[in-house]
PDB file of N, CA, C and O in Angstrom:
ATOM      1  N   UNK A   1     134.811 133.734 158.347  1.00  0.00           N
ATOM      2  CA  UNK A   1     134.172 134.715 157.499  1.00  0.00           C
ATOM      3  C   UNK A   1     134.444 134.428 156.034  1.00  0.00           C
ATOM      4  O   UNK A   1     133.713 134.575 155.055  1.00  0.00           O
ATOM      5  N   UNK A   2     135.832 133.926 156.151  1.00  0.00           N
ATOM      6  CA  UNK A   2     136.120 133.174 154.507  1.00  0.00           C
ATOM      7  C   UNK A   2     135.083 132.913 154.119  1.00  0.00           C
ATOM      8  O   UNK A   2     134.339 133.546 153.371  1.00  0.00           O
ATOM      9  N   UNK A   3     134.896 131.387 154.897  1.00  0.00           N
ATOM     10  CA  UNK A   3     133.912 130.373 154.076  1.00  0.00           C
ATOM     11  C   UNK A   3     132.228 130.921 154.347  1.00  0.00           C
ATOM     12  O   UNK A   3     131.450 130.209 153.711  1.00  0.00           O
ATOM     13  N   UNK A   4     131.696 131.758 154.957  1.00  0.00           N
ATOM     14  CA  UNK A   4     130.758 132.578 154.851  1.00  0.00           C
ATOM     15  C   UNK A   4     130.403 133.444 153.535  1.00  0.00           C
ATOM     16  O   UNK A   4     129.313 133.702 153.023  1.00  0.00           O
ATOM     17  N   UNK A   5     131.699 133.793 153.180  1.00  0.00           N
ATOM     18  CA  UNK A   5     131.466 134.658 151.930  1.00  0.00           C
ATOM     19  C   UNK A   5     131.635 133.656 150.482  1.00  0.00           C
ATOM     20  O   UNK A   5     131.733 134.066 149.326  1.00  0.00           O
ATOM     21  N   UNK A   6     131.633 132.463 150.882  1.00  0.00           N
ATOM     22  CA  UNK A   6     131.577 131.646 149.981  1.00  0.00           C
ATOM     23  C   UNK A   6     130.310 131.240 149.812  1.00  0.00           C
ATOM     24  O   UNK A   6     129.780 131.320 148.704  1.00  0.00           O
ATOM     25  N   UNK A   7     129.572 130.684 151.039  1.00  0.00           N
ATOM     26  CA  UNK A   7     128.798 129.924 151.392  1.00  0.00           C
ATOM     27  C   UNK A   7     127.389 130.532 150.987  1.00  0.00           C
ATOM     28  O   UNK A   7     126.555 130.005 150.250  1.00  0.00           O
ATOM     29  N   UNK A   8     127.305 131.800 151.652  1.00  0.00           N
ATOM     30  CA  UNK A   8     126.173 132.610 151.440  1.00  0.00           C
ATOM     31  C   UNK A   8     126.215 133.922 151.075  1.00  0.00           C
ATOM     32  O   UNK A   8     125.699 134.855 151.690  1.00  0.00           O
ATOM     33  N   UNK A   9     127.060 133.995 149.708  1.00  0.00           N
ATOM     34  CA  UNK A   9     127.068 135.138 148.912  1.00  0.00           C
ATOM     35  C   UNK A   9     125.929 136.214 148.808  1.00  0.00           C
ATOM     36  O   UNK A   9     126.155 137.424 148.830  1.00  0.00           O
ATOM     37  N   UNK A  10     124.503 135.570 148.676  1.00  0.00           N
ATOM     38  CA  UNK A  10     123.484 136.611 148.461  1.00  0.00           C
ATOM     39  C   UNK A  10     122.684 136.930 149.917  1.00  0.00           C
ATOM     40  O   UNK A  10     121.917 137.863 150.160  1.00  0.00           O
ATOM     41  N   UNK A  11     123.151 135.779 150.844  1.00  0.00           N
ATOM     42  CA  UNK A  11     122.637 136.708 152.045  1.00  0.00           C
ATOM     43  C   UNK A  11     121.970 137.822 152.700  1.00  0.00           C
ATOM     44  O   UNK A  11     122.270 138.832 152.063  1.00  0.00           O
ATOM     45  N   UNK A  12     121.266 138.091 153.597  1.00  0.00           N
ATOM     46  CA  UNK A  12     121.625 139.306 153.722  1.00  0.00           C
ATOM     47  C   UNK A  12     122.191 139.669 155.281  1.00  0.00           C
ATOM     48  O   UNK A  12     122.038 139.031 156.323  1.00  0.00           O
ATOM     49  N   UNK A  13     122.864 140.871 155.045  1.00  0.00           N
ATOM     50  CA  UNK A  13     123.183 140.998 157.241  1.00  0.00           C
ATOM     51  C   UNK A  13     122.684 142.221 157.752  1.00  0.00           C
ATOM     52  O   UNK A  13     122.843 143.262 157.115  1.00  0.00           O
ATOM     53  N   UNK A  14     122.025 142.189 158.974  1.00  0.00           N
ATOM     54  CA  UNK A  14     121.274 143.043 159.352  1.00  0.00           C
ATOM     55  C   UNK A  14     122.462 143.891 160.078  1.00  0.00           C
ATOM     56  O   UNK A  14     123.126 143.319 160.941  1.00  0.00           O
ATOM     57  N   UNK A  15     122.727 145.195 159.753  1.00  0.00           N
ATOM     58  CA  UNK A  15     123.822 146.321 160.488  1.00  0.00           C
ATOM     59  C   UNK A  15     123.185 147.208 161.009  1.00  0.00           C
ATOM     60  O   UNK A  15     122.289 147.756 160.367  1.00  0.00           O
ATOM     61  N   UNK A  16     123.560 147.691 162.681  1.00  0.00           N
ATOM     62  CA  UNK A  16     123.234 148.398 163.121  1.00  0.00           C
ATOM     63  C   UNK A  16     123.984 149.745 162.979  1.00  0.00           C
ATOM     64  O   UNK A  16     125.192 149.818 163.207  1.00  0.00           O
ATOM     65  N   UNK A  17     123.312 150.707 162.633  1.00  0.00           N
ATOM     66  CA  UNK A  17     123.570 151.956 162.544  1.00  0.00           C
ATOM     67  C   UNK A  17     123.216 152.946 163.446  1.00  0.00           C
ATOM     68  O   UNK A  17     122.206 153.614 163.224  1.00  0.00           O
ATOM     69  N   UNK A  18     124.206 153.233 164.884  1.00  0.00           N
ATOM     70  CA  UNK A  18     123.745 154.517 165.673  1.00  0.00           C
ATOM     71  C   UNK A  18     124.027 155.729 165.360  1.00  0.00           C
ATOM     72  O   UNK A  18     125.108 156.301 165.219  1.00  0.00           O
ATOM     73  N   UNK A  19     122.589 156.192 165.231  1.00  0.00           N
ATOM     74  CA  UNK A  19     122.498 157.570 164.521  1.00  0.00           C
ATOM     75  C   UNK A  19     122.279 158.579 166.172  1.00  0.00           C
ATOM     76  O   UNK A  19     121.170 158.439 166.689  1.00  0.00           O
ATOM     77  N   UNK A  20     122.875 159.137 166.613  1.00  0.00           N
ATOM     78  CA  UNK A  20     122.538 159.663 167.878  1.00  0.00           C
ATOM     79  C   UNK A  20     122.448 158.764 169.006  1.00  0.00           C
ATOM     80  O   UNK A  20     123.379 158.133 169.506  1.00  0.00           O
ATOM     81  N   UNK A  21     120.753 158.770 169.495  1.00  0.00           N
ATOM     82  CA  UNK A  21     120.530 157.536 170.053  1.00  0.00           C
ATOM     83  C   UNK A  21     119.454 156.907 169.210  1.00  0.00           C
ATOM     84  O   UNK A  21     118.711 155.997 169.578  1.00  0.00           O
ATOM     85  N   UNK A  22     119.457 157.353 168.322  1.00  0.00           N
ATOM     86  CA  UNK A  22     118.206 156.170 167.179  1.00  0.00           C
ATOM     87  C   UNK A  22     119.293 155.339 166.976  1.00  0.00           C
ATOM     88  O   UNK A  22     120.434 155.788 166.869  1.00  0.00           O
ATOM     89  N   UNK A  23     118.936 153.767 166.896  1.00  0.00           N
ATOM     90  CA  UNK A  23     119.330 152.964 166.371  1.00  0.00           C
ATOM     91  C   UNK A  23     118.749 152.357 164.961  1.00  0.00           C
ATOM     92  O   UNK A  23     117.619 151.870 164.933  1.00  0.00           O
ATOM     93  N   UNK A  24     119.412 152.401 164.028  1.00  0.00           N
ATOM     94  CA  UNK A  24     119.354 151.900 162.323  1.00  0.00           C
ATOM     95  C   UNK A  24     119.145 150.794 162.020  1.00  0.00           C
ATOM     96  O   UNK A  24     120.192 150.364 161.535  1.00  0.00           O
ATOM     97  N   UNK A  25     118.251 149.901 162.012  1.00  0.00           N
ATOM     98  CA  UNK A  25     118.604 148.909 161.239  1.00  0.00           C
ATOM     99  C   UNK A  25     118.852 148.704 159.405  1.00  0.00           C
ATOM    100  O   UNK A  25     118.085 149.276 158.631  1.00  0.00           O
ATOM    101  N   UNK A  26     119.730 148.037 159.015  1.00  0.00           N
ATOM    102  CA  UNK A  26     119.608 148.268 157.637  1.00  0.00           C
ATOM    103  C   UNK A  26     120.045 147.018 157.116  1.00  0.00           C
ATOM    104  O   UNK A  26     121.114 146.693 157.635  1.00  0.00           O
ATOM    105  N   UNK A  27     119.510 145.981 156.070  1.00  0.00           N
ATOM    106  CA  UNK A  27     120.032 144.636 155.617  1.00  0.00           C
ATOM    107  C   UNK A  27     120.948 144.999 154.202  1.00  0.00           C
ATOM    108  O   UNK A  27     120.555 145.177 153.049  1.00  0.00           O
ATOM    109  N   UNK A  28     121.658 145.016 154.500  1.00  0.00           N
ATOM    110  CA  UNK A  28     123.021 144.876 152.760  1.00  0.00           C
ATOM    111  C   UNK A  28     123.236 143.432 152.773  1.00  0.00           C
ATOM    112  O   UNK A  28     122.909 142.534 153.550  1.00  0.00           O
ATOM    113  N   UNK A  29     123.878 143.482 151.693  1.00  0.00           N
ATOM    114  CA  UNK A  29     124.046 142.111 151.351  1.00  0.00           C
ATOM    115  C   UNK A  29     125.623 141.552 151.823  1.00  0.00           C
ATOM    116  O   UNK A  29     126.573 142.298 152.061  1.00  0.00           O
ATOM    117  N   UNK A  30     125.644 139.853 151.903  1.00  0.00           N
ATOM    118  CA  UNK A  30     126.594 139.581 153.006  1.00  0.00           C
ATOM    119  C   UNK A  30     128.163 139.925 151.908  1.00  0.00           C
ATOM    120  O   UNK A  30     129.199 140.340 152.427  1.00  0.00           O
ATOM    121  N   UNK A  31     128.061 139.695 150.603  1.00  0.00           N
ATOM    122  CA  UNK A  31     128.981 140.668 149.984  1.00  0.00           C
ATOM    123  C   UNK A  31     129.765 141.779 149.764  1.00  0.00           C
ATOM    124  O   UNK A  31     130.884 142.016 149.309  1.00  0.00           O
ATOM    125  N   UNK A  32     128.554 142.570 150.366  1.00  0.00           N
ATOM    126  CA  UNK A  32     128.998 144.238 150.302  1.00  0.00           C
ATOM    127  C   UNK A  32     129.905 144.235 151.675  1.00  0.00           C
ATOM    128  O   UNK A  32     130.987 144.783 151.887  1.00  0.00           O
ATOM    129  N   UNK A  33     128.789 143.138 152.833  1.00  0.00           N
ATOM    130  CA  UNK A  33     129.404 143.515 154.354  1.00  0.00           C
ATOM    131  C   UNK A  33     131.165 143.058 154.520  1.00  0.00           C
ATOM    132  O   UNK A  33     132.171 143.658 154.898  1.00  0.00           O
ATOM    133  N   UNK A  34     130.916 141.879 154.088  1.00  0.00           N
ATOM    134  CA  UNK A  34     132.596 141.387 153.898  1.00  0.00           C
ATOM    135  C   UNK A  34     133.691 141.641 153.276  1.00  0.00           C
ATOM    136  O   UNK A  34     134.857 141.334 153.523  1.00  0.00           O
ATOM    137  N   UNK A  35     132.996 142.499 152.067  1.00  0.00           N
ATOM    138  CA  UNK A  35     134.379 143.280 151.404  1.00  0.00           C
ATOM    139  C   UNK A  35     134.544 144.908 151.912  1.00  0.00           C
ATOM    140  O   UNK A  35     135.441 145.705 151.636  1.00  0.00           O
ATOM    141  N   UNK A  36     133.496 145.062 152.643  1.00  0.00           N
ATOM    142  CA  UNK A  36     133.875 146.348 153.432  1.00  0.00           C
ATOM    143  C   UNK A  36     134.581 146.040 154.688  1.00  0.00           C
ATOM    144  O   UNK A  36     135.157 146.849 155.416  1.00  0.00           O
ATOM    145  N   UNK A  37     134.486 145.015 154.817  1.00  0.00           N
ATOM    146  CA  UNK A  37     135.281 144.468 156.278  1.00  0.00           C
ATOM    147  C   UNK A  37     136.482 144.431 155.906  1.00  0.00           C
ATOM    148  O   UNK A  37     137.350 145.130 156.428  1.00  0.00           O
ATOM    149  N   UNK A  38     136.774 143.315 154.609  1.00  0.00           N
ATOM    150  CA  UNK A  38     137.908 143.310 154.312  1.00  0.00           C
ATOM    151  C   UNK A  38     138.837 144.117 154.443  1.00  0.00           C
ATOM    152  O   UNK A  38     139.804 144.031 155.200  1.00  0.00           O
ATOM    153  N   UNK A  39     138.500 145.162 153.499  1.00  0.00           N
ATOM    154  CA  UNK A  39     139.340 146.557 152.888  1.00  0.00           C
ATOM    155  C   UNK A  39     139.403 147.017 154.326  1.00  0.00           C
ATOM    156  O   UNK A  39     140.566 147.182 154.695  1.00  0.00           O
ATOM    157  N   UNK A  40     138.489 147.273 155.245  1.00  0.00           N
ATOM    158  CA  UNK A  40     138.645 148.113 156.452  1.00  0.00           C
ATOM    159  C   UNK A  40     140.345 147.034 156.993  1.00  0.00           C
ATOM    160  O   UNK A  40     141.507 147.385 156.790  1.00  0.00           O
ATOM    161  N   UNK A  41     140.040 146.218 157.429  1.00  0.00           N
ATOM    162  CA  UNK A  41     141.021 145.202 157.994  1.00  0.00           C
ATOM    163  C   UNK A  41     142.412 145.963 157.153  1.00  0.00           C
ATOM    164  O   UNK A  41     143.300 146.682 157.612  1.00  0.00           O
ATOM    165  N   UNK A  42     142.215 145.558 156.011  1.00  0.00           N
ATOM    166  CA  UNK A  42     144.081 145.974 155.043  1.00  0.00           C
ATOM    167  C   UNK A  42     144.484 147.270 155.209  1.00  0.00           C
ATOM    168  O   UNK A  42     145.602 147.646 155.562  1.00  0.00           O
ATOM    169  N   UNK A  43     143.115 148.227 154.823  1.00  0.00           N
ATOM    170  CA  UNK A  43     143.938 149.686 155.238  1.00  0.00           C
ATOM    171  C   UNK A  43     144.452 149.532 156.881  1.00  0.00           C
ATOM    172  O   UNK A  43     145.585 149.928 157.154  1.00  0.00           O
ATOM    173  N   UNK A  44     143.792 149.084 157.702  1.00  0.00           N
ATOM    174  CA  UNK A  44     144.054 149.482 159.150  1.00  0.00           C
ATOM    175  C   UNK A  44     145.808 148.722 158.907  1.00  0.00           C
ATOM    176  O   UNK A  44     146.869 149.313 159.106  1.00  0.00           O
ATOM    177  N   UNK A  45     145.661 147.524 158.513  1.00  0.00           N
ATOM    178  CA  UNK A  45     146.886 147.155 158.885  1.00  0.00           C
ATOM    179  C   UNK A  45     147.639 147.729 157.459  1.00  0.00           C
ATOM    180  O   UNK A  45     147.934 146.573 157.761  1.00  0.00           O
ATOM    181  N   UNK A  46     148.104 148.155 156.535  1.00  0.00           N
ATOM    182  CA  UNK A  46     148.535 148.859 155.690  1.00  0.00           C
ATOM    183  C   UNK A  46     149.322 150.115 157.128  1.00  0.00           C
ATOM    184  O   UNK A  46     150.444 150.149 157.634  1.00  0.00           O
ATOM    185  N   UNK A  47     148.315 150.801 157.303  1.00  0.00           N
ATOM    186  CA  UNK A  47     148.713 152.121 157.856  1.00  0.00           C
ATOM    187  C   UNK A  47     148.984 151.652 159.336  1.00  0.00           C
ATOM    188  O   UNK A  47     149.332 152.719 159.843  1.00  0.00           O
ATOM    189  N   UNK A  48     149.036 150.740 160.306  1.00  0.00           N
ATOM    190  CA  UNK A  48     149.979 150.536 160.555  1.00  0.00           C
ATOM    191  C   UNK A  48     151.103 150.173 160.781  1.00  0.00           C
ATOM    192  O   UNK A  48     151.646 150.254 161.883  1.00  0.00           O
ATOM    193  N   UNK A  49     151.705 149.629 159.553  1.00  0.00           N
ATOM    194  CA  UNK A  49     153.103 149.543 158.935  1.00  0.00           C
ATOM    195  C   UNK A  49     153.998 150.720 158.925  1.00  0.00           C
ATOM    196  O   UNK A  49     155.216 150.857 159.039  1.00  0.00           O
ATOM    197  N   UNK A  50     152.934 151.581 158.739  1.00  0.00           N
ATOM    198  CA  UNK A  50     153.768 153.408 159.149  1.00  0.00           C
ATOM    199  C   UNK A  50     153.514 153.689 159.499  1.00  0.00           C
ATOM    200  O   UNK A  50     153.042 154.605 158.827  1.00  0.00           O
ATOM    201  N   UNK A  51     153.055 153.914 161.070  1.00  0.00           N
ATOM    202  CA  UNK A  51     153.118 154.450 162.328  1.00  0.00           C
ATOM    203  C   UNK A  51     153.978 153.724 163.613  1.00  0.00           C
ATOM    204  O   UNK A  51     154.668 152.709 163.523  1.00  0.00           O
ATOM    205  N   UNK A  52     153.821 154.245 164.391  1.00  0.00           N
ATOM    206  CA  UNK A  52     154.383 154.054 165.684  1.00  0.00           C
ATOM    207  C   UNK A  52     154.816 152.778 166.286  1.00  0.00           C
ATOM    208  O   UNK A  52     154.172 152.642 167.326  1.00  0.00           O
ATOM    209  N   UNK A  53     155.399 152.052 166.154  1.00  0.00           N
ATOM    210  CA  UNK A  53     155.193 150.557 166.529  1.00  0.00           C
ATOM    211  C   UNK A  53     155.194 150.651 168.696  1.00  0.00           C
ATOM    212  O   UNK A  53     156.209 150.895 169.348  1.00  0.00           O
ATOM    213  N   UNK A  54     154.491 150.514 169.002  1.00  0.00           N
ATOM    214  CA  UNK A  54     154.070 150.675 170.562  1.00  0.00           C
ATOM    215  C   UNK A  54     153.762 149.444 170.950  1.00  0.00           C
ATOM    216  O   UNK A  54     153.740 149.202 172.157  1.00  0.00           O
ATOM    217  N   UNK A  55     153.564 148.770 170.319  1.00  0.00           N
ATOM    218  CA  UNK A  55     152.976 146.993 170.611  1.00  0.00           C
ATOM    219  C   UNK A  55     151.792 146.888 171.036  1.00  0.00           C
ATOM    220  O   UNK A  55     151.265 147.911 171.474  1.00  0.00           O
ATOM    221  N   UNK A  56     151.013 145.590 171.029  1.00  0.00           N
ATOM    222  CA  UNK A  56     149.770 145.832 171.788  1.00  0.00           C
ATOM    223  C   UNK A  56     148.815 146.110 171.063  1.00  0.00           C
ATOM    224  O   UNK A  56     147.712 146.097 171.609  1.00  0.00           O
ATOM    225  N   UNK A  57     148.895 146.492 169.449  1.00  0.00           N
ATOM    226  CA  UNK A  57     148.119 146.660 168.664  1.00  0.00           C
ATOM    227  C   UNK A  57     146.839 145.056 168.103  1.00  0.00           C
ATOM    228  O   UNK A  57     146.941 143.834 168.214  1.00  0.00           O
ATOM    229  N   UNK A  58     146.056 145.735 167.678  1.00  0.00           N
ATOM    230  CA  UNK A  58     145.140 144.328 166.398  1.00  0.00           C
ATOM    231  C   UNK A  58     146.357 143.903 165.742  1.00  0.00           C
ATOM    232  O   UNK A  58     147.286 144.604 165.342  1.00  0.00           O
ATOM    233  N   UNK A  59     146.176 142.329 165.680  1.00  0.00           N
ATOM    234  CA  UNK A  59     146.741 141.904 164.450  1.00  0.00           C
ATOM    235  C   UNK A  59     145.872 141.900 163.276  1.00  0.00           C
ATOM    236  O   UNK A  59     145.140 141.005 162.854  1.00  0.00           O
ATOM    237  N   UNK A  60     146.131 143.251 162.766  1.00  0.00           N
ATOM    238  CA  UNK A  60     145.394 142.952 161.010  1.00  0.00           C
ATOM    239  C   UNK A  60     145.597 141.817 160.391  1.00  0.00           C
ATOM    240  O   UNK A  60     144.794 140.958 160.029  1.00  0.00           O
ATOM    241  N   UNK A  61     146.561 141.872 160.313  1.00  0.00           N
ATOM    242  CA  UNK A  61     146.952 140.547 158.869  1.00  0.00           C
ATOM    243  C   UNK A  61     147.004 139.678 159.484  1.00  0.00           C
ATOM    244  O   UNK A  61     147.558 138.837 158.775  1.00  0.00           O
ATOM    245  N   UNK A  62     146.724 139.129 160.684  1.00  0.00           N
ATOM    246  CA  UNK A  62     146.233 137.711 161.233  1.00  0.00           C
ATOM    247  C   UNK A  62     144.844 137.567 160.405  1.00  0.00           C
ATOM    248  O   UNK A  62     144.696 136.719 159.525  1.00  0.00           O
ATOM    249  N   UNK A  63     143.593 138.727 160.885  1.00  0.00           N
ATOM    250  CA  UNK A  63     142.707 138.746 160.377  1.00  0.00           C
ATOM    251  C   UNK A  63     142.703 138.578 158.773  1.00  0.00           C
ATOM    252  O   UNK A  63     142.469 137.467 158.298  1.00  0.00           O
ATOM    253  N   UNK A  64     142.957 139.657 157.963  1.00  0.00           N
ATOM    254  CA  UNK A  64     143.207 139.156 156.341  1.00  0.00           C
ATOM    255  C   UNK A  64     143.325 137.612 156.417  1.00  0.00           C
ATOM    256  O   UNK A  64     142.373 136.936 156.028  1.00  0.00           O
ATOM    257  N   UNK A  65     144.524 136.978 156.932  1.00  0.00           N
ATOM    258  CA  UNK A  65     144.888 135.387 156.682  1.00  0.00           C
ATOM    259  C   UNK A  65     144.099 134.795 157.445  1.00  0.00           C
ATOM    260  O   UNK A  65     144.136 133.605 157.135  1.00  0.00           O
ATOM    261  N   UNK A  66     143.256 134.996 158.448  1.00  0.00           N
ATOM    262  CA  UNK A  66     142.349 134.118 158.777  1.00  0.00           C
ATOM    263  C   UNK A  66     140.945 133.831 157.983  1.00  0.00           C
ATOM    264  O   UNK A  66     140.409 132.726 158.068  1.00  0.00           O
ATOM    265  N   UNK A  67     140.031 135.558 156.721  1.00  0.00           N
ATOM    266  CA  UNK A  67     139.445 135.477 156.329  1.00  0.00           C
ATOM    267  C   UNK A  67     139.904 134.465 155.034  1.00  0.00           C
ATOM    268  O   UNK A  67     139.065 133.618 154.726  1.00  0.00           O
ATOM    269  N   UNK A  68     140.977 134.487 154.376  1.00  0.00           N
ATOM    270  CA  UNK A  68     141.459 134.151 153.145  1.00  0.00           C
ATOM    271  C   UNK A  68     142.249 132.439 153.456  1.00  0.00           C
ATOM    272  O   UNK A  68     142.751 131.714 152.598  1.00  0.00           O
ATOM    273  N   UNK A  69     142.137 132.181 154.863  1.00  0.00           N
ATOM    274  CA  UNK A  69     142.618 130.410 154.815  1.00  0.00           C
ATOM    275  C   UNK A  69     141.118 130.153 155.070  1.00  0.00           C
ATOM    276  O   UNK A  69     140.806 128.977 154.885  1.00  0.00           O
ATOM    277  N   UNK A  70     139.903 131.143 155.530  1.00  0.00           N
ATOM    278  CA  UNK A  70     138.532 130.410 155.663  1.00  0.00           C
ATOM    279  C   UNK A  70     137.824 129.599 153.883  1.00  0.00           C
ATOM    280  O   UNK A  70     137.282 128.590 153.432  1.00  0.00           O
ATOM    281  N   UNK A  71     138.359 130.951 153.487  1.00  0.00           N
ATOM    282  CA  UNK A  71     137.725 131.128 151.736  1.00  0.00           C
ATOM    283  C   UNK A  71     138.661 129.396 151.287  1.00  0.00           C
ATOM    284  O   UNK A  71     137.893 128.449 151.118  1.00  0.00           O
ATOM    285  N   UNK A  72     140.228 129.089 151.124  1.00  0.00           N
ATOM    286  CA  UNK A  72     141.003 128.119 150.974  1.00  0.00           C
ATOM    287  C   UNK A  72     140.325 127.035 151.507  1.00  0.00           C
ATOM    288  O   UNK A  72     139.562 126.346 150.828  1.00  0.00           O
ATOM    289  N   UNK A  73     140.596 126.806 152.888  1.00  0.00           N
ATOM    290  CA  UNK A  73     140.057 125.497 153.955  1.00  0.00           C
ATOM    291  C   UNK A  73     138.622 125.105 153.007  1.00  0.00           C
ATOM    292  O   UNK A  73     138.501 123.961 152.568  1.00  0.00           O
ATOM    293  N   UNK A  74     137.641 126.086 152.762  1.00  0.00           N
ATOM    294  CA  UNK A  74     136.277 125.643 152.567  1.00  0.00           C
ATOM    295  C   UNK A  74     136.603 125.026 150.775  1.00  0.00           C
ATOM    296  O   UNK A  74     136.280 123.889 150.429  1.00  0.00           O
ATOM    297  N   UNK A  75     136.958 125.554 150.280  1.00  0.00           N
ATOM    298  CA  UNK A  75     137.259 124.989 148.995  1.00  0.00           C
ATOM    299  C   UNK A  75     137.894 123.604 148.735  1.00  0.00           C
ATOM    300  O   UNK A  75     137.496 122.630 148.096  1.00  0.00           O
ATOM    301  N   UNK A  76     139.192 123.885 149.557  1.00  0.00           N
ATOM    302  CA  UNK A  76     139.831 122.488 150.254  1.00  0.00           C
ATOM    303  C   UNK A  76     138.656 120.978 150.110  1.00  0.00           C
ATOM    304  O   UNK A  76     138.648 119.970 149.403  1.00  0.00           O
ATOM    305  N   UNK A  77     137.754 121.539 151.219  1.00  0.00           N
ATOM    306  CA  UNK A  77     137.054 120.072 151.474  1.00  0.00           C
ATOM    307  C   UNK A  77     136.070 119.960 150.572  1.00  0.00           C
ATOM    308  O   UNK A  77     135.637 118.810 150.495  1.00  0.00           O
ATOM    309  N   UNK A  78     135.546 120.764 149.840  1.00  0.00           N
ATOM    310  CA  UNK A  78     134.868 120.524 148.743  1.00  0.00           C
ATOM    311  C   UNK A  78     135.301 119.714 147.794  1.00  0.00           C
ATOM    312  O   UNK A  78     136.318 120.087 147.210  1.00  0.00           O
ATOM    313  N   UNK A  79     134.661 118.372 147.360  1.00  0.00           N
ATOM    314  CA  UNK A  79     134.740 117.951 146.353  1.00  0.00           C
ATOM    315  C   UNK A  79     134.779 118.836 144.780  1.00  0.00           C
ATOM    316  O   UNK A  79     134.142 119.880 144.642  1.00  0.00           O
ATOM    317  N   UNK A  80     135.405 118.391 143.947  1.00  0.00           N
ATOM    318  CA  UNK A  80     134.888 118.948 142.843  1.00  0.00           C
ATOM    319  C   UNK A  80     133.399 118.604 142.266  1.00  0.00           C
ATOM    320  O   UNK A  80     132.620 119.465 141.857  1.00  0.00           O
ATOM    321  N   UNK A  81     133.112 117.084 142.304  1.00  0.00           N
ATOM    322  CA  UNK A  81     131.435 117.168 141.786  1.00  0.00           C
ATOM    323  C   UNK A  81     130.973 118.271 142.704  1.00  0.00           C
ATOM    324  O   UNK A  81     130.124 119.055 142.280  1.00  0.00           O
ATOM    325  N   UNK A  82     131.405 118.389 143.802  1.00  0.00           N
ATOM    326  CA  UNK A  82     129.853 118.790 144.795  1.00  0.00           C
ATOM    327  C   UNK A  82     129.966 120.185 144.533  1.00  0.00           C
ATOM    328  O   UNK A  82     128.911 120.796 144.703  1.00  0.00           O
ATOM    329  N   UNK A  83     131.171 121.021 144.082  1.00  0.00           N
ATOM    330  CA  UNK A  83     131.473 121.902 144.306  1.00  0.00           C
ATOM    331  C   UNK A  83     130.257 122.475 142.759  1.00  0.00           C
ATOM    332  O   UNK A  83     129.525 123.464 142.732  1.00  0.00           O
ATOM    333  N   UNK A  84     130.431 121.584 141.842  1.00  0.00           N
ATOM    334  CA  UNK A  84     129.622 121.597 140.978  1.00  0.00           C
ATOM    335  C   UNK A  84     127.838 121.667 141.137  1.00  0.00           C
ATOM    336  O   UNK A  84     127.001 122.395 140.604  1.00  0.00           O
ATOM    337  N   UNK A  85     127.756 120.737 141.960  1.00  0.00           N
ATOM    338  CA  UNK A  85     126.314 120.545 142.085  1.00  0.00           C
ATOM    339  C   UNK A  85     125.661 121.469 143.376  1.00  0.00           C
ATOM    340  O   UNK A  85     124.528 121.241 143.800  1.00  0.00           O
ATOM    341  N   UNK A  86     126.417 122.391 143.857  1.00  0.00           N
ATOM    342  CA  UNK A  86     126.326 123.312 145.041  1.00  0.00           C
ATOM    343  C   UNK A  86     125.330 124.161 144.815  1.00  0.00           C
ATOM    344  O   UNK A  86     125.682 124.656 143.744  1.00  0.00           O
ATOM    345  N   UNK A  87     124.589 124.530 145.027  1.00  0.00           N
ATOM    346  CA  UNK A  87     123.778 125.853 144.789  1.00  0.00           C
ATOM    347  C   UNK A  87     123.350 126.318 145.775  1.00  0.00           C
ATOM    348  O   UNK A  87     123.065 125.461 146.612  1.00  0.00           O
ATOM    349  N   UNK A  88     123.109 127.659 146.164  1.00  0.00           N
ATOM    350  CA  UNK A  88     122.841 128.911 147.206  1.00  0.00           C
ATOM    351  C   UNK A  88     121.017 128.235 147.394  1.00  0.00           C
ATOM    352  O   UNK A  88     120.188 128.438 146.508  1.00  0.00           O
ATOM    353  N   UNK A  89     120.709 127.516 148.579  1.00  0.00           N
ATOM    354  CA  UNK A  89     119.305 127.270 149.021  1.00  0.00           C
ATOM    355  C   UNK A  89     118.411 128.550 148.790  1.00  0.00           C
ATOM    356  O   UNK A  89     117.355 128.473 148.162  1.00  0.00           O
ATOM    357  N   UNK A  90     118.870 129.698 149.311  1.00  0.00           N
ATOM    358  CA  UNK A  90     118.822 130.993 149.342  1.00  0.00           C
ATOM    359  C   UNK A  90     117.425 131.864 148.107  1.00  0.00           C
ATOM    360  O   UNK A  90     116.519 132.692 148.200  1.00  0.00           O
ATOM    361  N   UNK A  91     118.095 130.947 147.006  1.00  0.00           N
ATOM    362  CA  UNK A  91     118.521 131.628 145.647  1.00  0.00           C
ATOM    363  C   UNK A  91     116.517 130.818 145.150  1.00  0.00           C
ATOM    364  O   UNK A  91     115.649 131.360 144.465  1.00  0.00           O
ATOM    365  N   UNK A  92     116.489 129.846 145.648  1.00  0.00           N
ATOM    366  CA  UNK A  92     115.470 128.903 144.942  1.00  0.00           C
ATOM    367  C   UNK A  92     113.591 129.287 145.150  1.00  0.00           C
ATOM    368  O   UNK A  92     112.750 128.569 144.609  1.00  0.00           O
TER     369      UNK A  92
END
């Protein structure tokens, strides 16, 4: 998801929204979707740092460090020219 939010910043992602039994479709952009993911991911694991430790839980902060070595890794193999001469297909 890192290198997704690198890759195709202006994107868009189609989210389903169940409203009852209507189902929503709605396209935001892949920006908005990933930093709402994000933040969802840190608070969850934030808050549970203070609760109950029962085991068996999500690893949040696996997730955080898996989105944030995607964003690293993809930069990683990027050249610097190319990283230069890169542009969003998207965009043209």
């Amino acid at each position: 998801m890192g290198a997704y939010f690198l890759l195709f910043p202006h994107a868009m992602v189609v989210t389903l929204i169940p409203i009852l039994i209507f189902p929503l479709f709605i396209p935001i952009p892949a920006v908005v979707y990933l930093l709402m993911w994000f933040l969802l991911q840190f608070f969850s694991g934030a808050t549970s740092l203070f609760g109950p430790s029962e085991g068996g839980g999500i690893a949040w902060w696996a997730h955080i460090g898996g989105f944030l070595a995607g964003m690293w890794l993809y930069s990683s193999f990027l050249s610097p020219k190319r990283a230069r001469e890169r542009q969003d297909p998207f965009l043209a």
